[in-house]
N, C-alpha and C positions, 0 to 999 in steps of 0.2 A: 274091454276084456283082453288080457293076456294070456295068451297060448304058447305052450314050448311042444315044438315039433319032437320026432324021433333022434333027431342030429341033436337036441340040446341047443334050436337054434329057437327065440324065443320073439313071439310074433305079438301085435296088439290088433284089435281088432274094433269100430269105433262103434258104437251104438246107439250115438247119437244125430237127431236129427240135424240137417237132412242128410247125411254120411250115410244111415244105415238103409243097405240094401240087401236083400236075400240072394239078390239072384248077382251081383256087383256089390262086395261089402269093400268098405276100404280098410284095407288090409296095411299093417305097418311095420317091418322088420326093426326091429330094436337091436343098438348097437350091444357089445359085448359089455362096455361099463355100465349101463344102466338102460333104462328106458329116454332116453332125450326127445327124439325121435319121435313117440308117443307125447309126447310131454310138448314140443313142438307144436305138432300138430295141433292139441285140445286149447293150447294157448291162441293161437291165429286163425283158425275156426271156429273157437268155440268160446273163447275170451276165457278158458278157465288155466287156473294156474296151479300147480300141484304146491305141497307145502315148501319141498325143500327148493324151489325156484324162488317161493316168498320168501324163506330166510335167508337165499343167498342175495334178492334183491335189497333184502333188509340193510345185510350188512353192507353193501356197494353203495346206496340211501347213507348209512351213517359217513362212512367214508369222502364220499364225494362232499358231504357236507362239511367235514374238516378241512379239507381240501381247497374248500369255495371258502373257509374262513380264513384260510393262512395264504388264501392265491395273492391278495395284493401286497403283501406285507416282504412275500418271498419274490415280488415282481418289484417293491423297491429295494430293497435291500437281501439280494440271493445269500449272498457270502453271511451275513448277518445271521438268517434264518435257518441256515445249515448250521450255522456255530453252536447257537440257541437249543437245537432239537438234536445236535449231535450230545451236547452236555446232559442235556435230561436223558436221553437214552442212554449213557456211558453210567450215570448213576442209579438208574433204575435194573441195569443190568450187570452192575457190578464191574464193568470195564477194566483194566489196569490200567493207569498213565503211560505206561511203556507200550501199550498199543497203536497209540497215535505216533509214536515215531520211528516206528519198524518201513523197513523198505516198504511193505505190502499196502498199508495206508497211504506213502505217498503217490505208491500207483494210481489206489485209488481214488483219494482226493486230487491227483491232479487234474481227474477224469470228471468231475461236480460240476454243473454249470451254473458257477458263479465268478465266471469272467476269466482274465486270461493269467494264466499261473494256476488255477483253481485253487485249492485246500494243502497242499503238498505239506504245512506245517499248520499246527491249533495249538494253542494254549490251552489245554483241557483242564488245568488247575486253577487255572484265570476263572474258566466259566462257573465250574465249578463253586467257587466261591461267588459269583454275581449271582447264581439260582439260587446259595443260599443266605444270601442277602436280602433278593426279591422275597424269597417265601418266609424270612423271619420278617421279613415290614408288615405283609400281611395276614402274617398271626398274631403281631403286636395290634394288629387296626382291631382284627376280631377282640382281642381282649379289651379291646379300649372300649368298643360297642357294647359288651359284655357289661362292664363297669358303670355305663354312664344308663342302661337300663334298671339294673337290678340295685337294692338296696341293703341287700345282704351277699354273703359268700356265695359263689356261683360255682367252682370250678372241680372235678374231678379228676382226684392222680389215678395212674393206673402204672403200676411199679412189677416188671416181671423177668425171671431169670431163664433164657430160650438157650437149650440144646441143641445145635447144629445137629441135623443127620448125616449130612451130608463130610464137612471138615470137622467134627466128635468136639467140636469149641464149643463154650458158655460166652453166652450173650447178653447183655443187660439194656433195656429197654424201658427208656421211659414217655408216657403217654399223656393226654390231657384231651378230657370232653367236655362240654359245654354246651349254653343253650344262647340264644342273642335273641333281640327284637324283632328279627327277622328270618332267622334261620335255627335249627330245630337239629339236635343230636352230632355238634358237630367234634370231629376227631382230629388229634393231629399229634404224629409221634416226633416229639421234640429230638429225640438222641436215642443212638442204638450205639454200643463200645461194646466192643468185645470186652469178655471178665476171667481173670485167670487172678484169683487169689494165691498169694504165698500159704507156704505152711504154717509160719508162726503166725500171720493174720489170721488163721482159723483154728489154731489151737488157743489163741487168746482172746477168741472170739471179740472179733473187730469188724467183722466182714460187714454188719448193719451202720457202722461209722463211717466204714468205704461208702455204701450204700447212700448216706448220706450228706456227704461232702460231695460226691458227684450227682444229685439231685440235686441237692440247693443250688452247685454252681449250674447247673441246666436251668433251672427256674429263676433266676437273678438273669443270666444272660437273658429270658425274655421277656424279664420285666415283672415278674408273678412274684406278687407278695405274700406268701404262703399266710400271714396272719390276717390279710384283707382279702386274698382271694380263693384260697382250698377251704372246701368244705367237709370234700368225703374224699376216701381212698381207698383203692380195690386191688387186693392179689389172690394170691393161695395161700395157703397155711403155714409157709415156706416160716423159720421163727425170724430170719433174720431180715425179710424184705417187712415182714409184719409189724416187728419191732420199728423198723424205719418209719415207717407211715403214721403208724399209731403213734408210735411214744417220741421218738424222735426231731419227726414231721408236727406233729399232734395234730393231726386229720382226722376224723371220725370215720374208721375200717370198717368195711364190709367185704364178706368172703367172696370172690371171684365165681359168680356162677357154673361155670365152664366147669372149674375143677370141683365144683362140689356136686355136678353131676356127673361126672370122671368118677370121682369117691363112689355114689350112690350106685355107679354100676359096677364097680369092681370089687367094692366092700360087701355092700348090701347083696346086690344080684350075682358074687360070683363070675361075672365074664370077664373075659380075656380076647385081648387084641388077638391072641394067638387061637382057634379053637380049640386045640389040643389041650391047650392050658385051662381052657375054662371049666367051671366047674359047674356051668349054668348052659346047658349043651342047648337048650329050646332060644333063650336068652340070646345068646349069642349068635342063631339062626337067625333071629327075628331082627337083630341090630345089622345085620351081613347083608341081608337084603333092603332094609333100609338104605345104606352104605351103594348098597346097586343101583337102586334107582336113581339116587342126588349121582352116581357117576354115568351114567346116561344120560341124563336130563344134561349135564354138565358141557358131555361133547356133543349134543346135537344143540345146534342154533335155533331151530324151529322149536323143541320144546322150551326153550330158555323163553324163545318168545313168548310161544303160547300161556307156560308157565308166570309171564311177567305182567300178560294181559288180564290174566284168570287173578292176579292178585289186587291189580288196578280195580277190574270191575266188582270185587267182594268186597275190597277193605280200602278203596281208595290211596291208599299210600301203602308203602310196604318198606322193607330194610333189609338191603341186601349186602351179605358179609365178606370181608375180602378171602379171596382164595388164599388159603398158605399151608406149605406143606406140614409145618412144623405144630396144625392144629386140626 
């Protein structure tokens, strides 16, 4: 039981046996962040564990488990292993090249323990290029597996034009799903270029011949025979990414879910990302709070858990979407 005194100083009180006493109760002042203190206690007395100590041991559990994977690899080869996971995090986070050779990185990298000189210079364009070597080998293997399974076309484009929010750029991105003998729903975005059409390219409407001269050369780079291996393809109603796919590509089109429930709420039902704008005021209430909950559930780890366990034990498997802002 928790109690807050007159001071706003807040007290736990335990009620479990053999703790509890009428005349001797054990009494436990709680720090100012939180109950720990409380929480302490019911764990080493009582073996119980509140939720958010589970999810934060969850995630220390995942972690140490990476850690125990990559310990021997970074014990033969430190410098190697730093180079490797310095590359994938320069590209997952957008890095510049010129970050690696400002004074401040050689600070840092001299400070790395992988021997004597540490890091003080990388080739982050070197690396760069060997991850994406490594990872086009192994989406040429998936397609191979793919192939030597199936007796028909197998393969899913997914063709889409992305609006930065952030730098106001068009981006063009292209995708590919599939299924193997072994493995079930799998994705992998071949290429993302930024897209900045000319004026006379889109007065002459060309922009779907753009579209597909830098497709085919994507899908030849990995080897995809658009006539042995696309089946179907998926966008929005955009004319000129549709024209590509369809008529171009000649893929059998299908409309992009996403946006055709994007349509059905803002055509059909009237709402608006903006409330003020909408003209579906219940509508809009009812989508806002929906919106609240996936952003709760989002920041707290213990509900994710919870949420993760509750889908395992109802539906055995489940499919969870990648976060992005731009969706």
């Amino acid at each position: 039981m928790r109690l807050i005194d007159k001071d706003k100083v807040e007290w736990f009180i335990c009620l479990l046996d053999p703790c509890f006493n009428v005349k001797k109760p054990v009494v436990i002042k709680c720090t100012k962040m939180g109950a720990s203190n409380a929480c302490t206690h019911l764990d080493k007395k009582h073996c119980i564990t509140s939720s958010k100590t589970m999810a934060t041991n969850k995630k220390l559990a995942h972690i140490k488990k990476q850690l125990d994977l990559s310990d021997p690899a970074f014990k033969k080869y430190p410098k190697r292993w730093f180079e490797v996971q310095l590359g994938a995090w320069s590209t997952e986070q957008s890095i510049s090249y010129n970050a690696f050779t400002t004074c401040r990185w050689q600070l840092i990298g001299h400070q790395l323990p992988v021997g004597e000189g540490g890091m003080k210079s990388i080739n982050i364009r070197k690396l760069h290029v060997e991850l994406y070597t490594t990872c086009k080998k192994i989406i040429i293997m998936s397609f191979a597996e793919a192939r030597s399974f199936f007796t028909i076309k197998y393969l899913s484009l997914y063709l889409d034009l992305i609006k930065s929010k952030i730098s106001n750029q068009k981006y063009l991105a292209l995708r590919v799903c599939f299924n193997t003998s072994t493995r079930f729903n799998i994705g992998y975005n071949l290429a993302v270029r930024r897209f900045a059409s000319t004026t006379d390219e889109r007065q002459a409407e060309q922009l779907s011949t753009i579209l597909h001269e830098w497709s085919s050369g994507v899908l030849e780079e990995f080897g995809i025979k658009v006539m042995l291996d696309v089946l179907t393809s998926t966008s929005d109603s955009g004319s000129d990414v549709k024209r590509t796919l369809n008529i171009l590509i000649d893929a059998w089109w299908e409309w992009c879910i996403s946006h055709l429930i994007h349509l059905a709420l803002t055509k059909a039902f009237g709402t608006s990302i903006d409330p003020n704008n909408s003209k579906n005021v219940d509508a809009c209430c009812f989508f806002q709070r929906i919106k609240k909950v996936i952003k709760v559930v989002n920041k707290s780890e213990y509900l994710q858990g919870a949420l993760e366990e509750a889908m395992l034990e109802l539906l055995e498997t489940y499919l969870k979407l990648l976060s992005s802002l731009q969706h």
